[in-house]
N, CA, C and O of each residue as an XYZ file, in Angstrom:
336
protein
N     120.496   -109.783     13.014
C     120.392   -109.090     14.275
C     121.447   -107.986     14.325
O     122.590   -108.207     13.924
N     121.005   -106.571     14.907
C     121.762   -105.932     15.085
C     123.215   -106.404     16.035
O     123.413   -107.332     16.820
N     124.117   -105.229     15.509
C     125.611   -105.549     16.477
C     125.352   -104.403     17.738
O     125.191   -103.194     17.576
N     125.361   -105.227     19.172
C     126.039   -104.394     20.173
C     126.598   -103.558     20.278
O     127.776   -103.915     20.264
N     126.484   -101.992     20.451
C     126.819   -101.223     20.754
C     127.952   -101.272     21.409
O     128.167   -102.422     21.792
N     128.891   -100.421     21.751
C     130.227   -100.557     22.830
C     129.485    -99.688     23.799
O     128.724    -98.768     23.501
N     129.910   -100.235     25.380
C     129.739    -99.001     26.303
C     130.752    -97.881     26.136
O     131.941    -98.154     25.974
N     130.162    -96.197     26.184
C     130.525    -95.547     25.900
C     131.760    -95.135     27.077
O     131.535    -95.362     28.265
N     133.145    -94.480     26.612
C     134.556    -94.481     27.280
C     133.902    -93.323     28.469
O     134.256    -93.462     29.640
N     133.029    -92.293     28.128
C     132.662    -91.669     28.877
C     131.095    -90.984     28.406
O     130.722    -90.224     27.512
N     130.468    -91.682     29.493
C     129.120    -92.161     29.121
C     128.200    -90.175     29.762
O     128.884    -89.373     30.397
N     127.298    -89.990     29.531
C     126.819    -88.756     29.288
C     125.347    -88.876     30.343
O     124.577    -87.924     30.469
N     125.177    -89.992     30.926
C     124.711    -90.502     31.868
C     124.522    -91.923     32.339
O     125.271    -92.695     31.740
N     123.805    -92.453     33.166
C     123.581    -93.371     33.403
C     122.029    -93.681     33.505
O     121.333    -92.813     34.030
N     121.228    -95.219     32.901
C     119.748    -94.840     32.517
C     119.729    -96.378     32.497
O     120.207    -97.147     31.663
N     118.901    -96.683     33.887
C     118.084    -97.924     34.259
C     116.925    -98.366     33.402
O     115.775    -98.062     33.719
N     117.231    -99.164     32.189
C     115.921    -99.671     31.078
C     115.535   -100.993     31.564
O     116.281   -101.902     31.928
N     113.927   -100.958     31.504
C     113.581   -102.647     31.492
C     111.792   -102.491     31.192
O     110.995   -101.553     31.191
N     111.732   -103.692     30.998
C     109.901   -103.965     30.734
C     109.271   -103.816     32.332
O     110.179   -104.053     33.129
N     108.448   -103.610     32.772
C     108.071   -103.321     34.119
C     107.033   -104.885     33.662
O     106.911   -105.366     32.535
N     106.325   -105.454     35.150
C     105.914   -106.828     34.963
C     104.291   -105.914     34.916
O     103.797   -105.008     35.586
N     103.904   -106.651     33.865
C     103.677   -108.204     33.580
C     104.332   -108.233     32.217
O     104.448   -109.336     31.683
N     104.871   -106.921     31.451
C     105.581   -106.878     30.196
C     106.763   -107.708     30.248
O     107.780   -107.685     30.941
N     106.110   -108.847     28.814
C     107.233   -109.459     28.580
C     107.954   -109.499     26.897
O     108.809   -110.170     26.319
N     107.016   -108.328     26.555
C     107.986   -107.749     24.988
C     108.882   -107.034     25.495
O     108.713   -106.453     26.567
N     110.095   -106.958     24.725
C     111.137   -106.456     24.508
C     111.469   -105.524     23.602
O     111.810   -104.370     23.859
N     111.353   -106.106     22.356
C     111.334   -105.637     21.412
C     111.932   -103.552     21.271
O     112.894   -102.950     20.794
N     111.174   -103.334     21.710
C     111.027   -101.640     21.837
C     112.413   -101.177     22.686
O     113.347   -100.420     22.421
N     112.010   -102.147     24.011
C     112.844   -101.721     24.743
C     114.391   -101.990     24.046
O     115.190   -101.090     23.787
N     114.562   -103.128     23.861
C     115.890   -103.336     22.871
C     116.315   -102.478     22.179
O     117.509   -102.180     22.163
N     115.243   -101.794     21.327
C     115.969   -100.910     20.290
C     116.192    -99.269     21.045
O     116.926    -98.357     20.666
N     115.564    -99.307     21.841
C     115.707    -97.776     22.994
C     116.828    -98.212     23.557
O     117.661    -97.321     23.724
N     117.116    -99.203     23.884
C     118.794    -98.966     25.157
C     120.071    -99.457     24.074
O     121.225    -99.487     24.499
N     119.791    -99.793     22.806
C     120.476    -99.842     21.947
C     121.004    -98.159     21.290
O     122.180    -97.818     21.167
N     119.725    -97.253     20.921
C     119.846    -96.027     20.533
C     120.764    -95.288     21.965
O     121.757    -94.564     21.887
N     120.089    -95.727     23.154
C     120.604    -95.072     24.116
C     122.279    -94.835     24.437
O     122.881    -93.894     24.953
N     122.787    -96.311     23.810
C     124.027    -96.564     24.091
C     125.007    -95.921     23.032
O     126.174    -95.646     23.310
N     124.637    -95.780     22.231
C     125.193    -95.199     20.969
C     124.970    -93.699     20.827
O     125.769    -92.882     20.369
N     123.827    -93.492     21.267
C     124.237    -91.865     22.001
C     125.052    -91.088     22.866
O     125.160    -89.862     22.858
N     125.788    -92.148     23.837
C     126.732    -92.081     24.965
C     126.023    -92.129     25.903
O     125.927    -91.060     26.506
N     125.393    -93.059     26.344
C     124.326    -93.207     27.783
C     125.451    -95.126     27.940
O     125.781    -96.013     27.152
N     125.631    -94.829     29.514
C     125.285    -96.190     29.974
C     123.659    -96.927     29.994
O     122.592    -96.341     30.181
N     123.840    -98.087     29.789
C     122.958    -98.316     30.156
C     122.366    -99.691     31.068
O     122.433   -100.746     30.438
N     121.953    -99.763     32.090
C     121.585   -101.000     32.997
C     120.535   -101.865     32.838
O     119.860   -102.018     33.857
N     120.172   -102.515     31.809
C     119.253   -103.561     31.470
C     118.765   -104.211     32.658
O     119.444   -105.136     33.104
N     117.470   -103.810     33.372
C     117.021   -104.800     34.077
C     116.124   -106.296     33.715
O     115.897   -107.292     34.401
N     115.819   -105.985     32.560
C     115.356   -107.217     31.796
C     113.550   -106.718     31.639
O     113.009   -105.612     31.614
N     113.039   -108.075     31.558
C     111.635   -107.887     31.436
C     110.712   -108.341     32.383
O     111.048   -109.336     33.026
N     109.644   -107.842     32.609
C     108.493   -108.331     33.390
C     109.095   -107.874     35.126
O     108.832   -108.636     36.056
N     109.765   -106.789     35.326
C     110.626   -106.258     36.468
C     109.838   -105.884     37.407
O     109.039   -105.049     36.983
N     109.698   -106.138     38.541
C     108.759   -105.446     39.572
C     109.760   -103.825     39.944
O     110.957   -103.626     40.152
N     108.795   -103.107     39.897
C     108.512   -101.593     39.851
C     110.111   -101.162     40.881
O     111.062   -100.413     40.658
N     109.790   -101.964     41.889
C     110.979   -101.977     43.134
C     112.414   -102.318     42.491
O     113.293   -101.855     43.217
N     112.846   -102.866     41.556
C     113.820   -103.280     41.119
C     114.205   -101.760     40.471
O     115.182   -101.086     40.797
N     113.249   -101.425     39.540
C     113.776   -100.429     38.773
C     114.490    -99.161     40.157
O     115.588    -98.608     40.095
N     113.598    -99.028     41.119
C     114.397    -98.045     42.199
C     115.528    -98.245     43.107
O     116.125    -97.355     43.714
N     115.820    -99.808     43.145
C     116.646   -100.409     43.490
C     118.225   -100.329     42.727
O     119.308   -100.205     43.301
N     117.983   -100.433     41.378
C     119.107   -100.339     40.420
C     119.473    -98.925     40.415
O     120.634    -98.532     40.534
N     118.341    -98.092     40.258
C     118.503    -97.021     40.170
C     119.372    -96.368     41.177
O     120.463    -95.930     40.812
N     119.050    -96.278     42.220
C     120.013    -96.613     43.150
C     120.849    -96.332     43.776
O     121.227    -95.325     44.375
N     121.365    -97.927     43.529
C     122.818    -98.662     43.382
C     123.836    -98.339     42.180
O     125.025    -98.624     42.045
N     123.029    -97.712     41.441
C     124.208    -97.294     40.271
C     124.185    -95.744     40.111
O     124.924    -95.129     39.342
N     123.250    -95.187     40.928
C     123.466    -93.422     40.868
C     123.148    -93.159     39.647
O     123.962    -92.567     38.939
N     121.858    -93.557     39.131
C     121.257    -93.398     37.737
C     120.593    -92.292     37.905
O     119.965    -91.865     38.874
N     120.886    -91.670     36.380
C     120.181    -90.239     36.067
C     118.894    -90.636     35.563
O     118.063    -89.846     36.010
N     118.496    -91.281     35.023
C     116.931    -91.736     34.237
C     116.896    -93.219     34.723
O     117.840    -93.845     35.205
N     115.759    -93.611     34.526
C     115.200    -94.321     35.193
C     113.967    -94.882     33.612
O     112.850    -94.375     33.714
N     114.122    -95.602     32.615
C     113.679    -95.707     31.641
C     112.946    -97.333     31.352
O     113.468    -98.426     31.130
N     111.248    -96.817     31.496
C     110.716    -98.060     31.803
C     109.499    -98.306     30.285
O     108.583    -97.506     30.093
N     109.731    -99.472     29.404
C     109.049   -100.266     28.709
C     107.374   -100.411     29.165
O     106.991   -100.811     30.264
N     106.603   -100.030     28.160
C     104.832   -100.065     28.802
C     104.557   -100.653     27.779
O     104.144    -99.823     26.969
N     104.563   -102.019     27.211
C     103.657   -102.401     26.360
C     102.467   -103.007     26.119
O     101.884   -103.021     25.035
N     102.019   -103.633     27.389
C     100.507   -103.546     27.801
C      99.763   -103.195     28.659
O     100.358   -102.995     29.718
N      98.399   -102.971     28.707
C      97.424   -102.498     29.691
C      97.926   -102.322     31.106
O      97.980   -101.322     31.822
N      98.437   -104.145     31.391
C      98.376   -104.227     32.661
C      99.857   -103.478     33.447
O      99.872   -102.976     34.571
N     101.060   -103.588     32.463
C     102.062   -103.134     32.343
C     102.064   -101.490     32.764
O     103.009   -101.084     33.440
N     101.216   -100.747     32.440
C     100.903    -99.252     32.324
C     100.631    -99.101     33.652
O     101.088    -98.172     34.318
N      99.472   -100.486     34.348
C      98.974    -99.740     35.622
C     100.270    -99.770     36.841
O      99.867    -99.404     37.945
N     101.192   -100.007     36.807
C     102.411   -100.985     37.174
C     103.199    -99.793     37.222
O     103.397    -99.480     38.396
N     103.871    -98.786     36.182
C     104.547    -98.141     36.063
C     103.809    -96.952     37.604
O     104.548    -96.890     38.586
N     102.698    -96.285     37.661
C     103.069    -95.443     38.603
C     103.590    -95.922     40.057
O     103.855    -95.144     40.974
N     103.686    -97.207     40.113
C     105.042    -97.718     41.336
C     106.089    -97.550     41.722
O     106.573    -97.950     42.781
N     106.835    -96.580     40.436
C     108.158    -96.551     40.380
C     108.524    -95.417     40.570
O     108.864    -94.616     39.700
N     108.474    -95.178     42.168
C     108.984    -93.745     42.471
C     109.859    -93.934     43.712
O     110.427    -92.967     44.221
């Protein structure tokens, strides 16, 4: 398994990642907020299978610049235009 990234000393934004529900792969998303972090992005893992509201919620509360959401199935896709 890959090693954890460090959060960056001064991060180049801030970027709310997670699987939106009913997505419960990861996979992708893992390796995107992994690249993300190592680019100098914070990043706020909301996890998987997230209702749409969470992602605007975090978003937020943490004064996030992106807002970065996981689509890996059908039902997952119809889900994402919620998140505004």
């Amino acid at each position: 398994m890959e090693k954890e990234p460090p959060e960056p000393e001064n991060p180049l934004g801030i970027i709310v990642i997670g699987n939106i529900e009913p997505d419960m792969h990861d996979t992708a998303k893992e390796a995107v907020r992994r690249s993300l972090k190592r680019a100098g992005f914070k990043t706020i893992d909301v996890g998987k299978s997230v209702a749409p509201q969470v992602f605007v919620d975090k978003a937020r509360e943490n004064n996030a610049d992106i807002i970065a959401i996981s689509v890996n199935t059908v039902p997952a896709k119809k889900q994402s235009s919620k998140t505004r």
